[in-house]
Backbone as a ProteinNet text record, in pm:
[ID]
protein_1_A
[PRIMARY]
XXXXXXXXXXXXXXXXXXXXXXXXXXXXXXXXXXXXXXXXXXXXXXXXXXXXXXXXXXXXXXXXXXXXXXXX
[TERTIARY]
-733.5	-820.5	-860.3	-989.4	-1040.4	-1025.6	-1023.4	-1032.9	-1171.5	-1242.5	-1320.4	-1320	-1423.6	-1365.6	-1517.3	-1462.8	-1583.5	-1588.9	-1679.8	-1680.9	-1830.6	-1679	-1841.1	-1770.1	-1898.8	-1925.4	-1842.4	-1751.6	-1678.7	-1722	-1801.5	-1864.1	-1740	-1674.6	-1543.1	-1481.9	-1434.2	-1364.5	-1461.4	-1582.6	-1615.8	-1541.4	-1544.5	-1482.6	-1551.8	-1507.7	-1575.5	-1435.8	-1467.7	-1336.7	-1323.9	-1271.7	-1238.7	-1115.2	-1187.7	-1114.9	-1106.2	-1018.1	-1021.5	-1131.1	-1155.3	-1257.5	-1193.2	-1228.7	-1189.4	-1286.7	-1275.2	-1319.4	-1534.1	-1491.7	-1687	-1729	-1638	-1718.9	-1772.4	-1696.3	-1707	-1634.3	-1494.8	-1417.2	-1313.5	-1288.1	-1194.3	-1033.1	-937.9	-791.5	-727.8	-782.2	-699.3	-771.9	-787.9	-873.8	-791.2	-833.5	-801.8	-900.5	-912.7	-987.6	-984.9	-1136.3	-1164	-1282.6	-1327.9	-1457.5	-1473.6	-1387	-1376.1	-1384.1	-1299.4	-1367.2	-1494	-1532.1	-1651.7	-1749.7	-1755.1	-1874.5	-1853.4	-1731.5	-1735.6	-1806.1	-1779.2	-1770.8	-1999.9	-2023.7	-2138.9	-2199	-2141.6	-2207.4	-2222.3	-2095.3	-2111.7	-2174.6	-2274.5	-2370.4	-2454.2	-2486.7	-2617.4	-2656.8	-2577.9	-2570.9	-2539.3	-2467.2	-2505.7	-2647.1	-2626.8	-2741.6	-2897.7	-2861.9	-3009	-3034.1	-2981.3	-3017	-3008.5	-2898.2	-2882.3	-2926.3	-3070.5	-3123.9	-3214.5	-3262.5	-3374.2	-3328.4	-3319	-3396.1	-3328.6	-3204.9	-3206.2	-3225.8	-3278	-3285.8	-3203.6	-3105.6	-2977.9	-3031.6	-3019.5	-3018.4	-3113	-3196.4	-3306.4	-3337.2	-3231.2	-3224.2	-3297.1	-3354.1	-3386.6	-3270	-3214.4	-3141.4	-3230	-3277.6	-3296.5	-3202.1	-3136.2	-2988.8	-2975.2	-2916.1	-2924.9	-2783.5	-2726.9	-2620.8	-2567.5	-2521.1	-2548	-2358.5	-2334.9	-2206.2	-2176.8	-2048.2	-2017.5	-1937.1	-1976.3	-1931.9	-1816.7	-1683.5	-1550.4	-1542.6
4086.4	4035.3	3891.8	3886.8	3695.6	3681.2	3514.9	3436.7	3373.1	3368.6	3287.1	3172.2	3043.8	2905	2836	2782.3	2680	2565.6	2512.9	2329.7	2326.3	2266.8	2219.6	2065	1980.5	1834.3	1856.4	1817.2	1801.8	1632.5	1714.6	1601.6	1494.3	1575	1535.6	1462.3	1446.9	1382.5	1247.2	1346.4	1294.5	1256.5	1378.8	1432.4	1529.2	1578.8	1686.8	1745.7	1908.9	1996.9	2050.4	2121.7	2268.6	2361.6	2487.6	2552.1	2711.5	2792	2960.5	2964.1	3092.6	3109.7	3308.1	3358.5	3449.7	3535	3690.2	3774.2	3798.1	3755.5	3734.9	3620.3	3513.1	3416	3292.5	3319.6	3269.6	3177.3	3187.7	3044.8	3018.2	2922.1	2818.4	2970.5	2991.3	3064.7	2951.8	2863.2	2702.4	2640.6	2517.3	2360.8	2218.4	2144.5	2033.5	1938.6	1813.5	1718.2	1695.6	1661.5	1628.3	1555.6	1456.6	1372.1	1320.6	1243.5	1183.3	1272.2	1357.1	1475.3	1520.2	1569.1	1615.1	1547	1421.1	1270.9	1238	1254	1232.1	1379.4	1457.5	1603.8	1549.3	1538.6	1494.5	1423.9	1318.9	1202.4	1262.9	1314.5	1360.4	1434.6	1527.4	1663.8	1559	1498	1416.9	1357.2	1262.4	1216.3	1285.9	1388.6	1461.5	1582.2	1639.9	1726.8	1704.5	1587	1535	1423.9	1343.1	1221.8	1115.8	1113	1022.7	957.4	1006.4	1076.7	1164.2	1195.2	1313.5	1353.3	1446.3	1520.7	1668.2	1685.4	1836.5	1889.8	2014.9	2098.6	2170.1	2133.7	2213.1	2222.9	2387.8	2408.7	2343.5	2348.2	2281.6	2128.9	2059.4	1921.5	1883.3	1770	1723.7	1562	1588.8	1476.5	1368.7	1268.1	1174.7	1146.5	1172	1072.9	988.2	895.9	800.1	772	793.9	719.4	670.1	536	418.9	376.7	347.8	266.4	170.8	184.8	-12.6	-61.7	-187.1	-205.6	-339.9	-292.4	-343.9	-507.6
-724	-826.7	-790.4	-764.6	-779.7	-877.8	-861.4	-1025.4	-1004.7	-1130	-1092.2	-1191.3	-1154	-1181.4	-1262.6	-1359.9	-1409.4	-1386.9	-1414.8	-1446.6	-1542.8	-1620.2	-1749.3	-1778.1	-1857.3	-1880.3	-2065.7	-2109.9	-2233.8	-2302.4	-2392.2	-2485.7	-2531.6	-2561.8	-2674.3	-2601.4	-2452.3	-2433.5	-2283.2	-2283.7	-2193.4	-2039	-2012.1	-1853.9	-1836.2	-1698.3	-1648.2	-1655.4	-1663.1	-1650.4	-1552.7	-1497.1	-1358.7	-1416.1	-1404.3	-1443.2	-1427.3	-1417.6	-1420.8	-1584.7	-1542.5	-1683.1	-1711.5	-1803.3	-1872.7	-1768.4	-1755.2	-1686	-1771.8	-1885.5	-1941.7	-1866.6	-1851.8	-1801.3	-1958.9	-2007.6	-2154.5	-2225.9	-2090.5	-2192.8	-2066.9	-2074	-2010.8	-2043.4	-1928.9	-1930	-1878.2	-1850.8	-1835	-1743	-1753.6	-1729.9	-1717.2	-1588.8	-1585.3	-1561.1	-1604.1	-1549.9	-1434.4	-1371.6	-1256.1	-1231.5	-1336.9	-1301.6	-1191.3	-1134.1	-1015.3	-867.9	-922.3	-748	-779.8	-859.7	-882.5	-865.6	-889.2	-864.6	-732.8	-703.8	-529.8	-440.6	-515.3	-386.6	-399.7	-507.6	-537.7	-488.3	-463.7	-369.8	-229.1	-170.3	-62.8	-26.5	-116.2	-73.7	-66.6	-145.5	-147	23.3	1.8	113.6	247.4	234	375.7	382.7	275.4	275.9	224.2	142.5	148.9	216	300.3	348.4	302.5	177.7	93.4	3.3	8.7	-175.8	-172.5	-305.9	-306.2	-468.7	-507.1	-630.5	-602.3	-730	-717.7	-886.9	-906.3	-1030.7	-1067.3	-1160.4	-1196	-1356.5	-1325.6	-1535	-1655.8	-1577.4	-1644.8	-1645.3	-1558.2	-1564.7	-1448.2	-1426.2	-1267.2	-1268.9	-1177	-1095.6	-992.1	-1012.8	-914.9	-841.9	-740.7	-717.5	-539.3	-594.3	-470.3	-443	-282.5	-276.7	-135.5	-240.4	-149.3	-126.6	35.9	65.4	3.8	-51.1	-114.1	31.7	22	135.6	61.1	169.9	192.6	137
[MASK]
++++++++++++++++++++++++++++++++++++++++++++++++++++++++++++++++++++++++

């Protein structure tokens, strides 16, 4: 049996979640926070797969996103 996994944005606490989801696909069977990997795994598509910015369409949203080195 796979599991399969969500990530949704939680108003309430303002985090991002990750998590197994129920076999509908309808609710969290357990969730942990993970804003921080998720904004990173993020940055890193950007920047490798778009060239380090550009514009993607998720879910009806458009993303401008730019990302830039802080430097040391």
């Amino acid at each position: 049996m796979s599991h399969k996994f969500g990530v949704q944005y939680s108003p309430l606490s303002e985090r991002i979640l990750v998590g197994r989801v129920n076999a509908n696909q309808t609710a969290f069977t357990s969730k942990e926070e993970h804003t921080g990997e998720v904004l990173h795994a993020v940055a890193q598509y950007v920047q490798h797969a778009l060239d380090s910015d550009g514009f993607v369409e998720v879910g009806g949203l458009r993303m401008d996103i730019k990302v830039t080195p802080v430097d040391d």
